[in-house]
C-alpha positions in Angstrom: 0.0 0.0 0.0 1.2 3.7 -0.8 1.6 5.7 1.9 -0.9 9.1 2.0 2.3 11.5 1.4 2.8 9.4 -2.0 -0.8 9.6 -3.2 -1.1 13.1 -2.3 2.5 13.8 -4.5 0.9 11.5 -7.4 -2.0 13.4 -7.5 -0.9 16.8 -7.1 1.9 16.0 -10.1 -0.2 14.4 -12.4 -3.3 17.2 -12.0 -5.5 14.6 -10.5 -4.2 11.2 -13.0 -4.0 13.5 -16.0 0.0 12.5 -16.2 -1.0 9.1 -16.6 -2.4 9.3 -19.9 -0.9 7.0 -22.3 -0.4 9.7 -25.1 0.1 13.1 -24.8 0.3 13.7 -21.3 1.0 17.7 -21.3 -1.8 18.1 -23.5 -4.4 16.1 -20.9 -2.5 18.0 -18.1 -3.9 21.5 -19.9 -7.3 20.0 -20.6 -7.6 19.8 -16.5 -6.3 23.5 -16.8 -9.2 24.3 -19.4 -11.8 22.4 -16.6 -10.4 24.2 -13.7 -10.0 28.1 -15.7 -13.9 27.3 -16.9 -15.3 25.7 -13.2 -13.7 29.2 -11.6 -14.7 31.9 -14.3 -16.7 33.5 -11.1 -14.7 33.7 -8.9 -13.0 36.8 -7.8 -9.6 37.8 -8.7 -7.9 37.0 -5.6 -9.3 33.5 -4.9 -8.1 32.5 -8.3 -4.8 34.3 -7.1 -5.2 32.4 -3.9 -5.5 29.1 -6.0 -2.7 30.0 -8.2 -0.3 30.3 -4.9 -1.7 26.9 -3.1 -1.2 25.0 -6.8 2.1 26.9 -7.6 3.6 25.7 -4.0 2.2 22.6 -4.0 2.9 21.7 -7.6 6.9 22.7 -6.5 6.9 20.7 -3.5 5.6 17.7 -5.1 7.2 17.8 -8.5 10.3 18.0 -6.4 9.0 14.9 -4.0 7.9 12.5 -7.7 11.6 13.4 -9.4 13.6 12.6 -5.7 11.3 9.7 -5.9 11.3 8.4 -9.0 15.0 9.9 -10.1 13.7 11.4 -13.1 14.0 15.1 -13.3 11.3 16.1 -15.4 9.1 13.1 -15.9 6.2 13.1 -18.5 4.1 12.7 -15.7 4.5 16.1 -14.1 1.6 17.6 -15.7 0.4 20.2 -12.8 3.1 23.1 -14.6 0.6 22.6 -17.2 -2.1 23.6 -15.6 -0.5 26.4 -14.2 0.6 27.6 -17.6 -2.7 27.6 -18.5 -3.9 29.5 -15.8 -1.3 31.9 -16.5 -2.5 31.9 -20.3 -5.9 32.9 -19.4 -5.3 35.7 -17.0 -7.3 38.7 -17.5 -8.9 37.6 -20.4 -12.5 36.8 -20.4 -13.9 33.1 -19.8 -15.8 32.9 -23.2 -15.4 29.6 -24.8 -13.6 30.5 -28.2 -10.8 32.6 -25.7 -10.4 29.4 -23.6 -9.6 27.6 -26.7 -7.1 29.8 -28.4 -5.5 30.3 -25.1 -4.6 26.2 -24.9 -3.9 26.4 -28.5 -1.2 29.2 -28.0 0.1 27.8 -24.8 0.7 24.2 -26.1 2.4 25.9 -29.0 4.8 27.9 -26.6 4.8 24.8 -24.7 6.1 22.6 -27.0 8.2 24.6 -29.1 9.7 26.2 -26.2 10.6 29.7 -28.2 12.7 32.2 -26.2 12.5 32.4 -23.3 10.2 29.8 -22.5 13.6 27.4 -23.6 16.0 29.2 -21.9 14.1 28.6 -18.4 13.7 25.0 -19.3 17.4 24.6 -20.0 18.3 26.5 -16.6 16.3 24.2 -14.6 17.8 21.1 -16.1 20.9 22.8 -15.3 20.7 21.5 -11.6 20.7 18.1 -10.1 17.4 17.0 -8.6 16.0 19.2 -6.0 14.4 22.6 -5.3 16.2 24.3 -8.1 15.6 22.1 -10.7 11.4 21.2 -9.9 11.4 25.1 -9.7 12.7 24.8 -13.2 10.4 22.2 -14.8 7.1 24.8 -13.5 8.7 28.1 -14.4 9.0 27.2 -18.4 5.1 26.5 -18.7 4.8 29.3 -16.6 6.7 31.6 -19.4 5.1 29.7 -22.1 1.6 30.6 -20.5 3.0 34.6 -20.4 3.6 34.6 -23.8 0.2 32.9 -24.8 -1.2 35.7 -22.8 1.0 38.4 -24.1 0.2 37.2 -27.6 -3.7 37.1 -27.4 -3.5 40.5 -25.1 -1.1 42.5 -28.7 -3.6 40.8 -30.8 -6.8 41.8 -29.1 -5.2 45.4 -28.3 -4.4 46.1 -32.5 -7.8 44.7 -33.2 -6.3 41.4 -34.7 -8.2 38.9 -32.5 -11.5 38.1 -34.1 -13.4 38.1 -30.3 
């Protein structure tokens, strides 16, 4: 039997068993991001910063429990930087379905081509051995990758480019 400290880790890493997914883990990771931005579009602007914190912090601590744990340091199955991204991705922009789409559309993009400096970050934290630095590492790159799918739809939308 697991011990409690080990499910909690597994399911704080893997957003709840998304990580577990067969194929395409990051992008089941975002679709719990997508559930989670669209079950919260009410509530105010601090709890979601409130729930941003207690994921963020959480999310570090156990990403950093799973790769001391497992050895790997940035296992497939680390999927709770994805939601985060996507939280990031969708800050200050309306919860209307078609903005929640393009916003996972532009972070898995960012995500998974990892322009600058989203690849930068992810090649600092790899830098490191496993520990603190390095599961800082393996959040902070979907977190720039959800900045720039933010920044991208916020220039678009501000020139009039974004058709909603």
């Amino acid at each position: 039997m697991k011990s409690l400290k080990g499910l909690l880790v597994s399911f704080i890493v893997t957003a709840g068993g998304a990580g577990f997914s067969a194929r395409a883990p990051g992008t089941v990771g975002t679709l719990v991001g997508v559930l989670l931005v669209f079950s919260i579009r009410d509530w105010p602007p601090l709890a979601i910063l409130g729930l941003f914190l207690a994921l963020f912090f959480s999310g570090w601590w156990a990403s950093l429990e799973w790769s001391r744990n497992t050895g790997l340091s940035d296992s497939q199955r680390i999927v709770i930087d994805e939601v985060l991204g996507y939280l990031v991705a969708t800050a200050f922009l309306p919860r209307e379905p078609m903005i929640l789409l393009t916003q996972f559309l532009l972070f898995r993009l960012f995500d998974v081509l990892k322009p600058p400096p989203v690849r930068q970050i992810d090649q600092w934290g790899k830098r490191f051995p496993i520990g603190a630095l390095q599961s800082l590492g393996v959040i902070l790159d979907d977190l720039a990758a959800g900045a720039l799918a933010l920044l991208t739809t916020l220039l678009l939308r501000q020139f009039q480019l974004f058709p909603f």
